[in-house]
C-alpha positions in Angstrom: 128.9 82.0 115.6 130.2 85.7 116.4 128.0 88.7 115.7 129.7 91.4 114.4 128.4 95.3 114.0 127.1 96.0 110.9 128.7 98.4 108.2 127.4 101.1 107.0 127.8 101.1 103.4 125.7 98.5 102.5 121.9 99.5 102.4 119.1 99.8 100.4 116.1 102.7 99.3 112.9 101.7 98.2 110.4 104.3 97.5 107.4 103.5 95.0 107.5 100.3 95.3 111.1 100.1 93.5 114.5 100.0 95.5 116.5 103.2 94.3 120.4 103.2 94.5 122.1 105.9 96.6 125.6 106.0 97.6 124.5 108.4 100.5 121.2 108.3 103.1 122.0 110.6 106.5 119.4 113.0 108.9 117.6 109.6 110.0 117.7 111.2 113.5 114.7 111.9 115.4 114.4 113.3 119.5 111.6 114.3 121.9 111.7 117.7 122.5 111.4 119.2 126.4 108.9 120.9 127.7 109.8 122.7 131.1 106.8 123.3 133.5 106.8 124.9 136.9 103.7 125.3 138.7 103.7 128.8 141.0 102.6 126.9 144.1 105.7 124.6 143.9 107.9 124.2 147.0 110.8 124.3 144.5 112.7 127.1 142.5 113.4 124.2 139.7 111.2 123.4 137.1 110.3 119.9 136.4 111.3 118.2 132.5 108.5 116.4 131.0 108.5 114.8 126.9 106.7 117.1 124.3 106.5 116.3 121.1 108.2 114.1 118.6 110.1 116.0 116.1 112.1 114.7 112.7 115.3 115.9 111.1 114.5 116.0 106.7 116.2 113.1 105.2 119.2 113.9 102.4 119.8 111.0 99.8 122.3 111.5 97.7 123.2 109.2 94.3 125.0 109.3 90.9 123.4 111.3 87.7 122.7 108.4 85.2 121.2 109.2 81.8 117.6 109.3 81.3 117.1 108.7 85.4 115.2 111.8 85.7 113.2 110.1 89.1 114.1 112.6 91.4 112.7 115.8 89.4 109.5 113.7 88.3 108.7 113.5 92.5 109.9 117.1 92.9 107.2 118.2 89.7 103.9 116.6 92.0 104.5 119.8 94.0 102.3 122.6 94.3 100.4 124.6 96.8 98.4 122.6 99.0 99.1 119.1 96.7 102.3 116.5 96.7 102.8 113.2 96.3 103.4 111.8 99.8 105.1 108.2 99.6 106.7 106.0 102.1 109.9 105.7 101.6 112.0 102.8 103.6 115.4 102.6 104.3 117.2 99.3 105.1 120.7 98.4 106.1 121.2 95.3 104.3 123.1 92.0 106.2 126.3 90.4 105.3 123.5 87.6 102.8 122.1 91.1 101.3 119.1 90.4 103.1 117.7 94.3 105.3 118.5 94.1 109.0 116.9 97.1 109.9 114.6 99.5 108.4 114.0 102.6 109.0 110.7 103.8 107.4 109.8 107.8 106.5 105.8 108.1 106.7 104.3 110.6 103.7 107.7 111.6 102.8 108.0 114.4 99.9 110.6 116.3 98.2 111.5 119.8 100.1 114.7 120.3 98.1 116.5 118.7 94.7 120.3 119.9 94.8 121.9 119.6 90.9 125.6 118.8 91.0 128.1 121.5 90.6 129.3 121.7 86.6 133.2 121.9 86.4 135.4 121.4 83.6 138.4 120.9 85.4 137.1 118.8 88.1 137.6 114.5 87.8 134.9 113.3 90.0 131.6 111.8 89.5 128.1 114.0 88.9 126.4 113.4 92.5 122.7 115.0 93.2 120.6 115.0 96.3 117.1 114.9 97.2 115.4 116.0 100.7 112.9 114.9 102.2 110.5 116.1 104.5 108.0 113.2 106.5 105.7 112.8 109.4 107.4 110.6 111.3 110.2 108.0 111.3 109.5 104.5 112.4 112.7 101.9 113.1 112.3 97.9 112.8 114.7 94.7 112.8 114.0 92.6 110.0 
């Protein structure tokens, strides 16, 4: 048997216990930021590059407007000052037998940002909106 890469399109979002259809997930990026330390008694003129802290891009999912699928703004309402909803959220790109491959799972994730699709009469495309979300930390797993 040959492996082959896995696509891209075919994934998965479960949040609240229920898997959620999106046609878009992206900002699952996450890096160690640098922290550049030189102590004055060195023999060098360099300094030296050790790991700070981890730091998380916000997570955009984007889907189709359906009628009476209102999930998004329901989230977005459990925000006030101080108080949200925190959920986990998990992402999973799904295998060739629809089963997830790998997961990639937001920790206390909540809604930073609800974009409405742009109303045109004269445009022939489908309604998309957006959520984004905001998390403590990103975790990745194979299935």
């Amino acid at each position: 048997m040959t492996d082959y890469p896995l696509p891209n399109f075919h994934f998965q979002v479960e949040w609240g216990g229920a898997n959620i259809s999106f046609m878009e997930a992206t900002g699952l990026n996450f890096e160690t930021q640098v922290i550049e330390y030189r102590d004055g008694a060195s023999p060098q003129y360099s300094t030296q590059k050790i790991p700070g802290q981890q730091k998380y891009s916000n997570v955009t999912l984007k889907q189709a407007v359906f009628p009476n699928d209102i999930a998004f703004y329901t989230w977005w309402n459990t925000v006030a000052l101080n108080t949200v909803e925190r959920r986990t959220v998990t992402i999973s790109l799904l295998g060739p037998d629809h089963q997830p491959i790998i997961f990639w799972t937001l920790n206390n994730a909540w809604p930073v940002k609800v974009s409405v699709p742009d109303l045109k009469s004269s445009a022939n495309e489908i309604a998309v909106q957006s959520i984004e979300l905001a998390h403590d930390g990103l975790s990745v797993q194979n299935a």
